[in-house]
C-alpha positions as CSV (number, residue, x, y, z in Angstrom):
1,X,5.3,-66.9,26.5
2,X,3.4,-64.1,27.6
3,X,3.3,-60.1,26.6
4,X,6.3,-58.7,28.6
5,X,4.4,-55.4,29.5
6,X,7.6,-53.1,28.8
7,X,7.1,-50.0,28.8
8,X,10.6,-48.5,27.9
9,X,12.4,-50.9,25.2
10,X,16.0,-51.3,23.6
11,X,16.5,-52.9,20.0
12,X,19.8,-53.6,18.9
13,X,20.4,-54.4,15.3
14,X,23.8,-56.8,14.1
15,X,24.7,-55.9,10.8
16,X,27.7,-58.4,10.6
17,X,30.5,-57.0,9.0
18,X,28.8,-53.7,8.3
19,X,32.1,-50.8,7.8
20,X,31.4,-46.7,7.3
21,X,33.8,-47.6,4.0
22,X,30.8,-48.9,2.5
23,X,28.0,-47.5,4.4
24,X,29.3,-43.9,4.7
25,X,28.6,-42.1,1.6
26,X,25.5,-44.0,1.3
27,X,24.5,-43.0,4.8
28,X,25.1,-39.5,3.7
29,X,23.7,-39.4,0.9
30,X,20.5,-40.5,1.8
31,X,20.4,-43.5,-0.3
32,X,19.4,-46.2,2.5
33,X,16.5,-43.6,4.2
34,X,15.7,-45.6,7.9
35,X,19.5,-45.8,8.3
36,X,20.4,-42.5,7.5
37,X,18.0,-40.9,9.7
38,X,19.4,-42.8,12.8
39,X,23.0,-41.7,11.2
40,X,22.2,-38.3,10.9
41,X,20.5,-38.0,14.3
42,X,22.2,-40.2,16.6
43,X,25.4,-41.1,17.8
44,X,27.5,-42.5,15.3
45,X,30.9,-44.0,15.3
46,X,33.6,-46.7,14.4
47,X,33.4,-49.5,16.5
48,X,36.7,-51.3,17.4
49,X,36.2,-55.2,17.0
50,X,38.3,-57.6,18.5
51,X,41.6,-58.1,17.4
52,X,41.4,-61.2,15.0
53,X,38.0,-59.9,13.4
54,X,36.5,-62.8,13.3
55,X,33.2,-64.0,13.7
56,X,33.1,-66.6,17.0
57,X,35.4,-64.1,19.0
58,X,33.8,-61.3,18.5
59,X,30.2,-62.2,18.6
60,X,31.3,-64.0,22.0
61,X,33.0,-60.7,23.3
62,X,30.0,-58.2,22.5
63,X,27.6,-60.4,24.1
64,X,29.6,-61.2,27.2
65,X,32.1,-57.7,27.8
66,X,35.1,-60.0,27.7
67,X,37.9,-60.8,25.7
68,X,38.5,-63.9,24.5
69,X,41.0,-65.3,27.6
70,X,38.0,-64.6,29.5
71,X,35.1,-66.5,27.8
72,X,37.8,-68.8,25.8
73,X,36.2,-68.6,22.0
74,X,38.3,-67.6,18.5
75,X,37.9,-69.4,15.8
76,X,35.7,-71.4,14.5
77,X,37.3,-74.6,15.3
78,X,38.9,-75.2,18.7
79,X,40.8,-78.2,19.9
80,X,39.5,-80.5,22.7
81,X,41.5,-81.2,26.2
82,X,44.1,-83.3,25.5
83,X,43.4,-84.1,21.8
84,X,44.4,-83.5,18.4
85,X,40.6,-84.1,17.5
86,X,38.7,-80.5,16.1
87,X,35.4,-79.4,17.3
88,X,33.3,-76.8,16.4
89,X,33.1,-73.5,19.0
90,X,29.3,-72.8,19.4
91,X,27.6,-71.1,22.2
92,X,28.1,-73.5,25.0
93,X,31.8,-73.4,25.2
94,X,31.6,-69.9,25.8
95,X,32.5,-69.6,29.7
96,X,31.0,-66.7,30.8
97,X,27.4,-65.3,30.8
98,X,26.0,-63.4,28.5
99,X,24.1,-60.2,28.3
100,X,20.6,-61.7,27.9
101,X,21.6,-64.4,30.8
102,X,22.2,-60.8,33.0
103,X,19.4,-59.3,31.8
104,X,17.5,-62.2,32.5
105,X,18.5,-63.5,35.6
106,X,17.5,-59.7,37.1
107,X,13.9,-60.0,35.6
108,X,14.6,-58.5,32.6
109,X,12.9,-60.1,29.5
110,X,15.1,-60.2,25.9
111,X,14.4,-61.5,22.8
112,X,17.5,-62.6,20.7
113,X,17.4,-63.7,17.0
114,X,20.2,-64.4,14.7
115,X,22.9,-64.3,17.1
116,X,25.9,-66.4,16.3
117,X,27.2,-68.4,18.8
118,X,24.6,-69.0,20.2
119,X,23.5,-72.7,19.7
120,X,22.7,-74.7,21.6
121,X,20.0,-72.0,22.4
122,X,20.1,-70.9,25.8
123,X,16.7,-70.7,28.4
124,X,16.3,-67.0,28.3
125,X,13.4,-64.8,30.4
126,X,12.0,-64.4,26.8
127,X,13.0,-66.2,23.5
128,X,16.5,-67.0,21.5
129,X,16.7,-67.9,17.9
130,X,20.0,-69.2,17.5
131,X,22.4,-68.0,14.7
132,X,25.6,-68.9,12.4
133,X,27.0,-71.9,14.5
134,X,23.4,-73.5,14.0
135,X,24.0,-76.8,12.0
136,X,21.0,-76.9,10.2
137,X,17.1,-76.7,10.4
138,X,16.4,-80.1,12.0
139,X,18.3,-79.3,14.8
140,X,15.9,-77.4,18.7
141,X,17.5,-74.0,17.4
142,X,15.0,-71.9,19.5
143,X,13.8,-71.2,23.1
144,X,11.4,-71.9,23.6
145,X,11.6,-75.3,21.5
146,X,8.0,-74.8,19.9
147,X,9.1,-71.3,18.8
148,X,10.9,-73.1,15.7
149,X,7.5,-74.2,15.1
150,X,5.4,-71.2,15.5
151,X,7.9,-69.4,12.8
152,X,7.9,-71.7,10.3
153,X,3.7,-71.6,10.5
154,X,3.7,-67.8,10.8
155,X,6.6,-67.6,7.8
156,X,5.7,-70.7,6.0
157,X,9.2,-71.5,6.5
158,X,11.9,-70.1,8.2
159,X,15.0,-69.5,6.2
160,X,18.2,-70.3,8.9
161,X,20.8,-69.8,6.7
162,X,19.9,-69.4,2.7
163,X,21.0,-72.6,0.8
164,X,23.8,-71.7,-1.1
165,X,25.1,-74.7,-1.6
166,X,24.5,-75.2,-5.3
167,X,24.3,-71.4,-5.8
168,X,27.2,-70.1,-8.8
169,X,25.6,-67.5,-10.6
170,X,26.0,-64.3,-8.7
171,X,23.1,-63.2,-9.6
172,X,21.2,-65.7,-8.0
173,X,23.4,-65.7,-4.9
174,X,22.3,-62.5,-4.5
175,X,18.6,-62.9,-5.2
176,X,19.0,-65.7,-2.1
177,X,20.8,-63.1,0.0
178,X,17.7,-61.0,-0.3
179,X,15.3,-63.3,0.3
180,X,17.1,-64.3,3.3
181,X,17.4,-61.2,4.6
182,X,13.1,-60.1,3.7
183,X,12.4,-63.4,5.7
184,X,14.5,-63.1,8.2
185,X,13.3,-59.7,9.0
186,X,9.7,-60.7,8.9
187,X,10.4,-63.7,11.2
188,X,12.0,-60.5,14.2
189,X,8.8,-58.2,13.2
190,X,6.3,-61.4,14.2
191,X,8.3,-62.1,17.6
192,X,8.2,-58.1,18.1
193,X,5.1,-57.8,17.7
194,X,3.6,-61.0,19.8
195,X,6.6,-61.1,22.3
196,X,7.6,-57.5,23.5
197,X,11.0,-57.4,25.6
198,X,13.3,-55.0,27.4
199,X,15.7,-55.9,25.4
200,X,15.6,-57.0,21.6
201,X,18.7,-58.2,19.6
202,X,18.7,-59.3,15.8
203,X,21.8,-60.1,13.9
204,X,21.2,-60.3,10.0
205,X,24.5,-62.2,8.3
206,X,24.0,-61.4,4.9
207,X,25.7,-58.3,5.0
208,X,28.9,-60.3,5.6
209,X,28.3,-62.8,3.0
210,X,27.7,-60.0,0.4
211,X,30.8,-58.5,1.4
212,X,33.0,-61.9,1.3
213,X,31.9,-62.1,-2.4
214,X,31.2,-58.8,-3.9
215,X,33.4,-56.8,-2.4
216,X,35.9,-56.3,-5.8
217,X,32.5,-54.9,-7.7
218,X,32.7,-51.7,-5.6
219,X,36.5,-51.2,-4.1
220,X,38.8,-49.2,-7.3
221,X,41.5,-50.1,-5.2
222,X,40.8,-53.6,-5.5
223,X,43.4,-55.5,-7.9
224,X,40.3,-57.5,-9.5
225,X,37.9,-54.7,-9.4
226,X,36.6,-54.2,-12.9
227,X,35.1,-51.1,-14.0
228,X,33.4,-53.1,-16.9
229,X,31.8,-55.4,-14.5
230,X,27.3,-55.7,-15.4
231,X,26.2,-53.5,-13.2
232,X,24.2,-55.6,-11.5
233,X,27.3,-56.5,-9.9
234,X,28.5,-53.6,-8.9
235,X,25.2,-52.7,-7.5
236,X,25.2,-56.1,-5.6
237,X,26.0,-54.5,-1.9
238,X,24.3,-51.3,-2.1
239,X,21.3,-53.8,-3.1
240,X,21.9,-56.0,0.4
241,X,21.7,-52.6,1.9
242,X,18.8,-51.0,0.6
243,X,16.9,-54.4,1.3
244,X,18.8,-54.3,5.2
245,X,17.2,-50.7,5.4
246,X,13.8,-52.0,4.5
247,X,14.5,-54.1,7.0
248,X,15.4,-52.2,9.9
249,X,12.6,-49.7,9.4
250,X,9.7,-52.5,9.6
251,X,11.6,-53.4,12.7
252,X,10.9,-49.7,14.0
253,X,7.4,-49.7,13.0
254,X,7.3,-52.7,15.7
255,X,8.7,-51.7,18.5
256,X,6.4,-48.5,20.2
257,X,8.0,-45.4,21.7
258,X,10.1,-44.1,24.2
259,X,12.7,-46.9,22.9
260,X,16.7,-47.0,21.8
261,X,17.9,-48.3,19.1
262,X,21.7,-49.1,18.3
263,X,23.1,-50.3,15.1
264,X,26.2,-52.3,15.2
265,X,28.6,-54.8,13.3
266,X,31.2,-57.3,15.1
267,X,34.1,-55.8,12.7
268,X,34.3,-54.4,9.4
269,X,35.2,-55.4,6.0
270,X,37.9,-54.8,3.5
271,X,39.5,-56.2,0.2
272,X,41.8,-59.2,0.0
273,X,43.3,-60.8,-2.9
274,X,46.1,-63.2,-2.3
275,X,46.3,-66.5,-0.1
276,X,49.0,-67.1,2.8
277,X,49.3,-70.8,3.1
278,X,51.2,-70.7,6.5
279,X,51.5,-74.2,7.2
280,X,53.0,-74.6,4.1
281,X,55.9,-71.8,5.0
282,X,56.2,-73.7,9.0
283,X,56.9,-77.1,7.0
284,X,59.5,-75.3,4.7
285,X,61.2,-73.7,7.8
286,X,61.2,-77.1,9.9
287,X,58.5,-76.5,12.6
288,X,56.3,-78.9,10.6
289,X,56.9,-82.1,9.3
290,X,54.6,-84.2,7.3
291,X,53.2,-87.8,8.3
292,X,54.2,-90.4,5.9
293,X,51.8,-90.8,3.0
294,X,48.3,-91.4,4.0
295,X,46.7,-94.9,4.1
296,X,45.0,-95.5,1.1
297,X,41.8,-96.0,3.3
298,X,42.1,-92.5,4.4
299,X,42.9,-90.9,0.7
300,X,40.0,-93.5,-0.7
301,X,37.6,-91.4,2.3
302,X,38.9,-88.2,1.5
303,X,38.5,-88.6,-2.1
304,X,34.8,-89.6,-1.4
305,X,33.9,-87.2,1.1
306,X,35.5,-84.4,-0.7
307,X,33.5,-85.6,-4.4
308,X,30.0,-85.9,-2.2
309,X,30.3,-82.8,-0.3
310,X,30.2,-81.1,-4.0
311,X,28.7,-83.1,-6.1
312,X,26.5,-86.0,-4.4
313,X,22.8,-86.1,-3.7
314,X,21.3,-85.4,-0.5
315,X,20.5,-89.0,-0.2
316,X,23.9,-90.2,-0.7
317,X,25.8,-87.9,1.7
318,X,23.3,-89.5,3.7
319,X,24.4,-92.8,3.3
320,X,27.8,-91.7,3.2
321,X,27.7,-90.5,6.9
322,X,25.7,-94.1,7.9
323,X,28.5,-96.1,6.6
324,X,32.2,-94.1,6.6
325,X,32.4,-94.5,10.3
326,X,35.8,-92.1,10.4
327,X,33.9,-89.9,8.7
328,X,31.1,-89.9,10.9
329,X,33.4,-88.8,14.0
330,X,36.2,-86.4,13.2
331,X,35.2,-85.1,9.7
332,X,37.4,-82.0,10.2
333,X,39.7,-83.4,11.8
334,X,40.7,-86.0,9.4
335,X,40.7,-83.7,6.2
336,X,42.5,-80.8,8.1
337,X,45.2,-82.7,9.9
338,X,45.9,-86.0,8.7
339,X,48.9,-85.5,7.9
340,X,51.0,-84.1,10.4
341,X,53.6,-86.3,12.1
342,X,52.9,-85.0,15.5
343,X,56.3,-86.7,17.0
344,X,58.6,-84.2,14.6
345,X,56.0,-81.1,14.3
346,X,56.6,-78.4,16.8
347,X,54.3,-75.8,15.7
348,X,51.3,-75.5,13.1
349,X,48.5,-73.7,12.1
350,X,44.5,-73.5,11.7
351,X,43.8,-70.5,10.2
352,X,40.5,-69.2,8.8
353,X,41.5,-65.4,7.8
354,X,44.7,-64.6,10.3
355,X,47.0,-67.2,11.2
356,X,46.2,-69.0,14.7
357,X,49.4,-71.0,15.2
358,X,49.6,-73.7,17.7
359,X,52.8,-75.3,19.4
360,X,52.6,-78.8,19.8
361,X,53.0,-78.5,23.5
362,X,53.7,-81.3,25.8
363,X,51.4,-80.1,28.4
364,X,48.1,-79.7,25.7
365,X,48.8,-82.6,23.4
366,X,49.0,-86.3,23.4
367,X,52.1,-86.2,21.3
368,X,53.4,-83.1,21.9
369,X,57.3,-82.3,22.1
370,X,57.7,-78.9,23.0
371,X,58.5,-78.4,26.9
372,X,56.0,-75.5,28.6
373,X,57.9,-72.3,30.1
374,X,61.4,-71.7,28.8
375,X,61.0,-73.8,25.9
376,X,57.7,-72.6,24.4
377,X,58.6,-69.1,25.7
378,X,61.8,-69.7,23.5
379,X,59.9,-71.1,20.7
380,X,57.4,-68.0,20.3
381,X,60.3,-65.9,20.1
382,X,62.3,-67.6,17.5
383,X,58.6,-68.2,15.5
384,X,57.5,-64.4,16.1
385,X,60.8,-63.1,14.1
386,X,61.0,-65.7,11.8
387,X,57.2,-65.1,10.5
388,X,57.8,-61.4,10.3
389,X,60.3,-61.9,7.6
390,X,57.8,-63.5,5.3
391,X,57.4,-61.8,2.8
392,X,55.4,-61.5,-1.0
393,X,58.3,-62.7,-4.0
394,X,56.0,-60.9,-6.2
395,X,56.3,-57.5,-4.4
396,X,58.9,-57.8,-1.8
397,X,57.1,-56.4,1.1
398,X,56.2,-58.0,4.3
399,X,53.0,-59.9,4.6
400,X,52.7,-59.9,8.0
401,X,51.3,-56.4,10.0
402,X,52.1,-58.0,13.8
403,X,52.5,-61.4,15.5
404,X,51.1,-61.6,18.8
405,X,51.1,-63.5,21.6
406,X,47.8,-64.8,22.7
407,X,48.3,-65.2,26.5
408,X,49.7,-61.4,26.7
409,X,46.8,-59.8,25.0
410,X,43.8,-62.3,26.5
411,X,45.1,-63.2,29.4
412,X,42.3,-65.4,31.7
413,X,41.2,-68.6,32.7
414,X,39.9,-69.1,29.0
415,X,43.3,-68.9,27.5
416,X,44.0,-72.4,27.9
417,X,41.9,-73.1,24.6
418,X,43.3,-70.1,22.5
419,X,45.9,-70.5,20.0
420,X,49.9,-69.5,21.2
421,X,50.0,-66.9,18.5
422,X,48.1,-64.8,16.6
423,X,49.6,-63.7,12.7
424,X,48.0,-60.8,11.8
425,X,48.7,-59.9,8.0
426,X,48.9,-56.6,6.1
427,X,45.8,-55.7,4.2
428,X,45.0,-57.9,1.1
429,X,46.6,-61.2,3.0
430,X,44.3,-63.9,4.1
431,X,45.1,-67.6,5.2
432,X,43.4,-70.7,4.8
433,X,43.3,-73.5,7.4
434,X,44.8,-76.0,4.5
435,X,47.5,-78.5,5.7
436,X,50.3,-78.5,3.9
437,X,49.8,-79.8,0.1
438,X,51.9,-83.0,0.0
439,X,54.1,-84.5,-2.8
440,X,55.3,-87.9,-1.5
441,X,59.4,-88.5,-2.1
442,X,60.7,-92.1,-3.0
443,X,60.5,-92.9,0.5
444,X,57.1,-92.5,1.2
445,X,57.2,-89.3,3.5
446,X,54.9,-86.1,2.4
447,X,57.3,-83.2,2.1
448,X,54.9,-79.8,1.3
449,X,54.5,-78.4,-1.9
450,X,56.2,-75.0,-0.4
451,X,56.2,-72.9,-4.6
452,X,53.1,-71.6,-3.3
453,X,54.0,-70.0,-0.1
454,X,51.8,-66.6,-1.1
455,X,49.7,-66.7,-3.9
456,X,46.5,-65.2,-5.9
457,X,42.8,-65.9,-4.6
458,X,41.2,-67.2,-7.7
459,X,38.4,-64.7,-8.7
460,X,36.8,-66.9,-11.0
461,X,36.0,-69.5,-8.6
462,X,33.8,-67.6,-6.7
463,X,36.2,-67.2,-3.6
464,X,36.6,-64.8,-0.9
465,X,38.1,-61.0,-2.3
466,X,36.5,-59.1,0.9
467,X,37.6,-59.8,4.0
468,X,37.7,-59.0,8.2
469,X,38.9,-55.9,9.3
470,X,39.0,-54.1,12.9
471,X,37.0,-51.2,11.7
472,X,32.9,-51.8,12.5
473,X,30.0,-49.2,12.8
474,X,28.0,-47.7,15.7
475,X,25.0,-45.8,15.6
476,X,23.0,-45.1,19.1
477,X,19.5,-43.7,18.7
478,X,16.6,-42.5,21.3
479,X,15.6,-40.4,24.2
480,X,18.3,-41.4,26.4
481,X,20.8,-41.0,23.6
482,X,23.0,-38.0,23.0
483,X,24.0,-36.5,19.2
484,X,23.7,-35.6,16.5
485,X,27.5,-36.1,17.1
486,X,30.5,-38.5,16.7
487,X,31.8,-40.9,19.1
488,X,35.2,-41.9,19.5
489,X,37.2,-44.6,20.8
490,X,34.3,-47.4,21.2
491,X,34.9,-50.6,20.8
492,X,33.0,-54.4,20.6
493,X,33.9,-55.0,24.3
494,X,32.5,-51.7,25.3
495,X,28.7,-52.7,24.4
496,X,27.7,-55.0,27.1
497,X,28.1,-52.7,30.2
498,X,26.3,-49.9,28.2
499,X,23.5,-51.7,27.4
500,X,23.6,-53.4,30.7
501,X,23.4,-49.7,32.3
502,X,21.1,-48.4,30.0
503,X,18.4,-50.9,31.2
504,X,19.2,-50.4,34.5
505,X,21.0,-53.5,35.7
506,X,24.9,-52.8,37.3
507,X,27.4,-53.9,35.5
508,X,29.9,-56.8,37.0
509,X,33.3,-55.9,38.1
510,X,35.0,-58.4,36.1
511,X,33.7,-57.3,32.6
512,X,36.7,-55.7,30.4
513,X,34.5,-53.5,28.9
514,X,33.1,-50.0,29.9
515,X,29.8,-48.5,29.5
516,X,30.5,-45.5,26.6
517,X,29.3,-42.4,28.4
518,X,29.4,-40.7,25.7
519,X,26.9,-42.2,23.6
520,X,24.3,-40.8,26.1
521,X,22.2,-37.8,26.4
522,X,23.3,-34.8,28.5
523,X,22.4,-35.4,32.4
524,X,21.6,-39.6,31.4
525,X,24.8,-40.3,33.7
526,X,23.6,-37.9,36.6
527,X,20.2,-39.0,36.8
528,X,21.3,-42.5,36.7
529,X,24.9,-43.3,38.0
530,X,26.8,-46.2,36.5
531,X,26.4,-48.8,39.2
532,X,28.6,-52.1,39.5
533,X,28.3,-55.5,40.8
534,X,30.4,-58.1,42.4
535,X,31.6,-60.3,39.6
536,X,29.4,-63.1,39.3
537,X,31.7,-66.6,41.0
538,X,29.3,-68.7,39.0
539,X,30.2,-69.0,35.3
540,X,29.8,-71.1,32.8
541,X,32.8,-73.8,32.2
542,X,31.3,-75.5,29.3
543,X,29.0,-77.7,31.2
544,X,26.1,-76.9,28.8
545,X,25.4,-79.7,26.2
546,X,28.3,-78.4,23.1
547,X,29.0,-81.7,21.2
548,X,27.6,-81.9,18.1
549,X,26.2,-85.5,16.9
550,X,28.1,-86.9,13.5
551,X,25.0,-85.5,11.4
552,X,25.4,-82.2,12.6
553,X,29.2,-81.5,12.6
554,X,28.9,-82.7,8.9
555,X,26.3,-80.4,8.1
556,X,28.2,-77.5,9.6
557,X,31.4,-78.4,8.1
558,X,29.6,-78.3,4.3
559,X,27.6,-74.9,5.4
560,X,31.0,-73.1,6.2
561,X,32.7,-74.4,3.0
562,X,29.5,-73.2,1.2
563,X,30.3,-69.7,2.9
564,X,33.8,-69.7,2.0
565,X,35.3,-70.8,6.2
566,X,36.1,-73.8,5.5
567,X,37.7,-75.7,2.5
């Protein structure tokens, strides 16, 4: 790669799941210095994520301007044509193009780091380090493909994710967390410095990982927040912070002036306590029934998958995956949804915070037995009031917030991969993608252990007590940026056409998102008119290379149990 010559330049920094509920009082207090500054003198704002919240949608939606029945992500598991078999979303099943293929395609050269969803890496004008989705070191996670190389010579390693796999002590999670996010920052200073762009993009992830498992140590209102807690504890986040300032300011002190900088987060963060188990409530109400009882050569394979993913060597999860062949191929399939009896189940779920529910459609399934139109139409109706009455036998109230359906909100070509509905739930609710837990009757047939509809997250165990919420930040700093002042009414969707017009390029016709006028300087918009394109008839439809080998969708199954996605 050579030296990009630009002489104008944009860096955009990701801070996933970064919220003003957390940040603000720091911010204006002063406490994280780099940050405050660009607070106190920029733009600043909430930043409206996508509906769900959730990582794979609306990582996919900032970087392409679309919703997700456009570009056809949500979730981190999707469901392939025709099949009951899982897969993991990454990049290439994204099916439109993306910000940096824009910028590049018109000349423009971008440098992206830490980006999830987007592995496989992508051939940019510049370089890509991919992100989240990655399924572990040995996998070409860079473009170029020696870049992976050059890092871990420059770094003396190159830290991907963290390893926090045998990691219990909070404590030293959070020492990991920081050293993650010092060599992480390091790693975008050295491809700064040797590799300017146009535009530069670094996502760092441990702000969401923080928040996920620290989040009762500073919320009062949190039913497990303890004001007797070490302190170290409840300094945890402010800690992840202070070391994400350092971070951001080395950044700065890379990147020359005239240049724009815009802090961002793909939603925001909040607490939750208690677990929906939501295909446990569809079996009680009928729409799910349960497969006979499992063979004992699939119990004997979940049993040892499920003892080696915690407990076993490296080398014998290695041999594990050489010689379990059904293990090997559908890993989360088998262990999610083994045992469904797809010839009596009309509807069920795969949830990983909100409930995506699924019917077991005729048209999408091999087995399915609900009729498309009139019949599903029917079904989402009767499903949509039924789940609204579910509510908490400890307090009474409703757990849900809305139920929504999927094609009336992201409508596109895209939609044919998204869930039927969506089950959003009131603040404090999450849901797990569990299957039902079985208890066999005399006959044989699993009937669900349905006590548990709505229960407590277990604090002790290290679990989840912060979770997704709509509500990220926005800060916009520079010479072409207006402020000091608020602005209102931005959302996820919304960045792509800005940045798109900030660096010159028109924006296409067909992205749902707008360029945010407001967020620039006074006369920005008269010297340089938003400008727009015909939309682009050649988009991505998956063609890219998206299957994972056996290796690798066992290695991302463990790393998203490790960070609490994934059972």
């Amino acid at each position: 790669m050579q030296d990009g010559g630009c002489s104008r330049r944009v860096l955009v920094v990701g801070l996933d799941g970064a919220t003003f509920r957390l940040l603000g009082p720091w911010l204006e207090r002063g406490e994280l210095p780099c940050l405050s500054r660009l607070y106190r003198e920029g733009v600043r704002g909430t930043l409206q994520s996508v509906i769900s919240a959730l990582s794979p949608e609306a990582w996919s939606t900032f970087m392409t301007g679309k919703h997700p029945g456009q570009h056809g992500v949500m979730n981190f598991l999707s469901f392939r044509p025709r099949s009951y078999e899982l897969q993991f979303n990454n990049g290439a099943l994204i099916r439109q193009k993306t910000l940096w293929r824009l910028l590049s395609d018109a000349g423009k050269r971008v440098g992206v780091v830490g980006v999830p969803m987007t592995y496989p890496p992508e051939p940019v004008n510049g370089y890509l380090v991919a992100g989240l989705e990655t399924p572990g070191a040995k996998s070409q996670f860079t473009h170029p493909p020696g870049l992976a190389d050059e890092l871990r010579a420059s770094m003396g390693g190159y830290d991907l994710h963290g390893d926090f796999a045998d990691c219990a002590d909070p404590q030293e999670y959070l020492n990991r967390l920081l050293d993650m996010i010092d060599n992480q920052a390091r790693a975008a200073c050295h491809l700064l410095e040797k590799y300017p762009s146009d535009l530069t993009m670094v996502t760092i992830g441990a702000t969401d990982r923080a928040q996920h498992f620290f989040w009762r140590f500073v919320d009062p209102s949190h039913p497990a927040y303890d004001s007797g807690a070490p302190s170290e504890l409840g300094a945890a986040l402010l800690r992840v912070y202070e070391q994400v300032d350092k971070a951001v300011e080395a950044m700065l002190q890379c990147v020359p002036e005239p240049r724009t900088v815009v802090i961002m987060s793909d939603h925001g963060f909040g607490p939750c306590h208690k677990l929906v188990h939501l295909n446990r409530w569809l079996e009680q109400e009928g729409y799910l029934v349960c497969a006979r009882r499992s063979s004992v050569r699939v119990k004997m394979l979940q049993t040892i998958w499920g003892q080696a993913s915690k407990h076993a060597p490296r080398w014998m999860k290695d041999w594990l995956k050489s010689v379990l062949p059904a293990v090997r191929s559908q890993v989360a399939s088998l262990l999610l949804l083994n045992r469904f009896q797809w010839t009596g189940t009309k509807a069920f779920a795969v949830s990983t915070q909100h409930g995506y529910v699924y019917l077991n459609r005729r048209d999408r399934f091999p087995q399915g037995v609900v009729g498309p139109g009139a019949e599903a139409e029917a079904l989402c109706d009767e499903l949509t009031e039924s789940i609204m009455g579910l509510r908490d036998a400890d307090t009474g109230k409703s757990v849900v917030k809305r139920v929504l359906r999927t094609e009336d909100l992201y409508p596109g070509p895209g939609a044919d991969a998204l869930p039927d509905l969506i089950v959003l739930w009131q603040d404090g609710y999450i849901a797990r993608s569990d299957a039902v837990r079985g208890r066999s009757d005399a006959g044989g047939q699993e009937t669900a252990d349905t006590s548990s509809l709505i229960e407590p997250i277990d604090m002790s165990s290290g679990a989840w007590n912060g979770c997704h919420t709509q509500d990220g930040v926005l800060v916009f700093h520079g010479p072409d940026a207006g402020g000091p002042g608020d602005i209102k009414g931005a959302r996820l969707i919304d960045l792509a056409p800005t940045l798109l017009h900030l660096l010159g390029e028109p924006v296409p016709e067909d992205m749902t998102g707008r360029v945010l006028e407001d967020v620039f300087a006074p006369g920005f918009l008269a010297s340089r008119p938003i400008r727009y394109c015909p939309a682009d008839q050649d988009q991505p439809t998956g063609a890219r290379e998206s299957a994972l080998s056996s290796a690798e969708q066992e290695e991302m199954a463990e790393r998203l149990r490790q960070i609490g996605y994934m059972e």
